[in-house]
C-alpha positions as CSV (number, residue, x, y, z in Angstrom):
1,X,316.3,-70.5,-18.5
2,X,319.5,-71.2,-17.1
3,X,321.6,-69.4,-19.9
4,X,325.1,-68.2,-18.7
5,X,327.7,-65.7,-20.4
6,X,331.4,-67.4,-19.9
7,X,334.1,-64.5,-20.6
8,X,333.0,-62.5,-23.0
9,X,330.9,-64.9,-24.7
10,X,327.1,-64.7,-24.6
11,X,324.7,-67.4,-25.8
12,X,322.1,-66.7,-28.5
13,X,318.4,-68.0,-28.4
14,X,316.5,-68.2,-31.1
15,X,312.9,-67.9,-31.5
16,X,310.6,-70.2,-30.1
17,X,313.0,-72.5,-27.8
18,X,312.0,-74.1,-24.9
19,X,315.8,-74.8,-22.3
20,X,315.0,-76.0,-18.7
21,X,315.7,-74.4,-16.3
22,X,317.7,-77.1,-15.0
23,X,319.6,-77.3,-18.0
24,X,322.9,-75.1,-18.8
25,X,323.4,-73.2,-21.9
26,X,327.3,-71.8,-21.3
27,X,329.2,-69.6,-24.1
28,X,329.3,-69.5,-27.2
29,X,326.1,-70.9,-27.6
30,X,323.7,-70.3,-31.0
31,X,320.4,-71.9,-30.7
32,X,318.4,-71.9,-33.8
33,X,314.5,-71.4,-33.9
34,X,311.8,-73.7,-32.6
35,X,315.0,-75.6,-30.7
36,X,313.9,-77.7,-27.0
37,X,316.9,-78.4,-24.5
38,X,315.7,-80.7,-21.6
39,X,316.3,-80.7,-18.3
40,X,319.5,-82.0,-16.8
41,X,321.0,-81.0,-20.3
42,X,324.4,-78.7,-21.1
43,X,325.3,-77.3,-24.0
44,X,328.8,-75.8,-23.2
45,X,330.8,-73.5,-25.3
46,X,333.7,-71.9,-22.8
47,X,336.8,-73.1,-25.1
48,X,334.6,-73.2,-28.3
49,X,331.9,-72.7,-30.8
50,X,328.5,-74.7,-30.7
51,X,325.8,-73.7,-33.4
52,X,322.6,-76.1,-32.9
53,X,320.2,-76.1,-36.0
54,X,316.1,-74.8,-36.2
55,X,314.2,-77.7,-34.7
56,X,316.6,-79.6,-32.7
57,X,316.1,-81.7,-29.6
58,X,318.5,-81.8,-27.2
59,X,316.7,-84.3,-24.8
60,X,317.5,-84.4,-20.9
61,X,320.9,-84.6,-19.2
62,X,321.9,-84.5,-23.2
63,X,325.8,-83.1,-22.9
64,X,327.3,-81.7,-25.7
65,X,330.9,-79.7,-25.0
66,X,333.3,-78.5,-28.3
67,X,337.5,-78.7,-28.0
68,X,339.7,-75.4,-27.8
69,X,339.2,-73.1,-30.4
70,X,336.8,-75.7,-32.4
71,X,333.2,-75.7,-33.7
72,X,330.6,-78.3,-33.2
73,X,327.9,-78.0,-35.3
74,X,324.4,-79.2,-35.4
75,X,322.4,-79.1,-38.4
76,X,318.2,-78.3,-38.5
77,X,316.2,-80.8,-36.9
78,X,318.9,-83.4,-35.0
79,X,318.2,-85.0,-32.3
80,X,320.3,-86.1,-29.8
81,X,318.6,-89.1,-27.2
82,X,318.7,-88.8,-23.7
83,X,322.0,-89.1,-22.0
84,X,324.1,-88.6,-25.4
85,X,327.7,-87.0,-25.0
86,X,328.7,-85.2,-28.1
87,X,332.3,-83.9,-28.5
88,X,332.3,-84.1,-32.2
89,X,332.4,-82.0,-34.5
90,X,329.3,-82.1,-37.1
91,X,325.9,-84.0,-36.7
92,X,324.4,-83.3,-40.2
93,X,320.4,-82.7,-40.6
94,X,317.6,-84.9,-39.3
95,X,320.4,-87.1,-38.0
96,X,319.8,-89.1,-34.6
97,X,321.9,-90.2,-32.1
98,X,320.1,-92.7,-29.3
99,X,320.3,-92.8,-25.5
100,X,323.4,-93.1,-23.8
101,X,325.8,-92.7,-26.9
102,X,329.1,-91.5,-27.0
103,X,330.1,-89.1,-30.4
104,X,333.5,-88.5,-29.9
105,X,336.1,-85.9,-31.2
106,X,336.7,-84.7,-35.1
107,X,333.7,-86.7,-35.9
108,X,331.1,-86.2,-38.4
109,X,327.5,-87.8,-38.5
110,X,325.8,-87.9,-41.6
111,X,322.4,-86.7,-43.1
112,X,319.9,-88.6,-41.9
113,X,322.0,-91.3,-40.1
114,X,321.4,-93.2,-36.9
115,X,323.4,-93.7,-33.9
116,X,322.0,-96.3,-32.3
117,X,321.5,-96.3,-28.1
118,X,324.9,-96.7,-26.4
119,X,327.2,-96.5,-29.5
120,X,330.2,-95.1,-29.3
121,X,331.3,-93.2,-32.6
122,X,335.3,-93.1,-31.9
123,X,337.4,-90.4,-32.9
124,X,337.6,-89.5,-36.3
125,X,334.9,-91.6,-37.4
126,X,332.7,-90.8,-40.7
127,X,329.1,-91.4,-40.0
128,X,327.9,-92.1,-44.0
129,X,324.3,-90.3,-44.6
130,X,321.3,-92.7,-44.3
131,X,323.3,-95.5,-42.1
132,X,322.4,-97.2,-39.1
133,X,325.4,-97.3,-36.9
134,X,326.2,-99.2,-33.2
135,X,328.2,-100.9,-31.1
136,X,331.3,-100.1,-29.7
137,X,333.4,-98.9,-31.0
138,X,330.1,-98.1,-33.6
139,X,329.9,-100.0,-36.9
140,X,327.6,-99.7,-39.8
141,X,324.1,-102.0,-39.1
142,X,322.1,-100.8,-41.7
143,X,320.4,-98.2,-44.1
144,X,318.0,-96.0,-42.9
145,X,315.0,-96.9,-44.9
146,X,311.4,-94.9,-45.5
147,X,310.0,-95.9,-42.4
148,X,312.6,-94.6,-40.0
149,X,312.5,-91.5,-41.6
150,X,308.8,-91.1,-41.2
151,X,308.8,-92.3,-37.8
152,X,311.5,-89.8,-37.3
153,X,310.2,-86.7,-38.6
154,X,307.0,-87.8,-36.2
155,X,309.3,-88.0,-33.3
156,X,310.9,-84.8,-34.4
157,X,307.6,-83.1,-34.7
158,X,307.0,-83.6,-30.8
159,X,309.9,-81.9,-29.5
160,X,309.0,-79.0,-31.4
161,X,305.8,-79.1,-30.0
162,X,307.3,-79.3,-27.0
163,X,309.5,-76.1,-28.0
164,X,306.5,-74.3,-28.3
165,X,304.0,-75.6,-25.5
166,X,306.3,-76.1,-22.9
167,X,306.6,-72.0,-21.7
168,X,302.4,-72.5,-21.4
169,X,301.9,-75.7,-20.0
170,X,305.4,-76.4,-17.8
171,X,304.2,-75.5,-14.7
172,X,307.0,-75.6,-11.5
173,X,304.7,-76.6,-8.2
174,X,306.3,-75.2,-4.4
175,X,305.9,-78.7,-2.8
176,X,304.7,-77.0,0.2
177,X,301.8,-74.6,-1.1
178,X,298.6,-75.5,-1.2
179,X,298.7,-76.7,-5.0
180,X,300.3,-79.7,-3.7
């Protein structure tokens, strides 16, 4: 794990995560149980707080960062798509924000809302719970209905299987031993 103390702040991992060791945990950092960062991510805390929920995915090259002296939360089970920026400041539970979106500053996401793939969620912007936001800057596209939310908690369920199996099957190869 690439987990890094910045001052005199010192990241906490909870039980059961799974962060790459290409990914960057800096400050202060709480990761709740069960929690998988991917590789490429960073989850940086040097002029902040970040507290990241039980169950959350963090998928690679993810990047979330928090302003001076401010807090971004993450409730249980978010996940954030690959290549997400988050600078806001509170992504409610089993919300999701898609690949390649932008969740800017004093921004809140709702319970169980949607970001769609390269929204942008501009500052100050109220994410309602169970909406389907995108576009830029992001605007309401729909409800989330029964299906998404089954379909989520199944795509939810795999990073946390990932949390878990990762440490036993994530095997790192030397490109010039005899394995390869």
């Amino acid at each position: 794990m690439a987990i890094y103390q910045y001052d005199r702040f010192k990241p906490v991992i909870g039980d059961g995560c799974f962060v790459s060791d290409s990914a960057r945990v800096i400050g202060d950092v709480v990761l709740g149980d069960g929690c998988y960062v991917g590789h490429g991510a960073v989850v940086r805390a040097d002029h902040g707080s970040i507290r990241i929920g039980e169950g959350c995915a963090v998928e690679e090259n993810v990047v979330i960062h928090v302003r001076v002296g401010k807090t971004c939360v993450l409730e249980e089970r978010v996940t954030l798509g690959h290549g997400a920026i988050i600078h806001g400041d509170l992504i409610k539970s089993f919300a999701v924000v898609g690949m390649g979106a932008v969740v800017g500053r004093e921004t809140t996401v709702g319970r169980w809302a949607v970001v769609a793939e390269g929204a942008v969620v501009s500052k100050g912007t109220l994410v309602e719970d169970e909406t389907i936001v995108g576009g830029i800057p992001a605007r309401m596209i729909g409800r989330v209905q029964a299906r998404h939310k089954e379909y989520w908690q199944w795509a939810k369920g795999v990073y946390e299987d990932h949390a878990r199996d990762y440490e036993k099957k994530f095997v790192r190869l030397d490109l010039n031993g005899p394995s390869c």
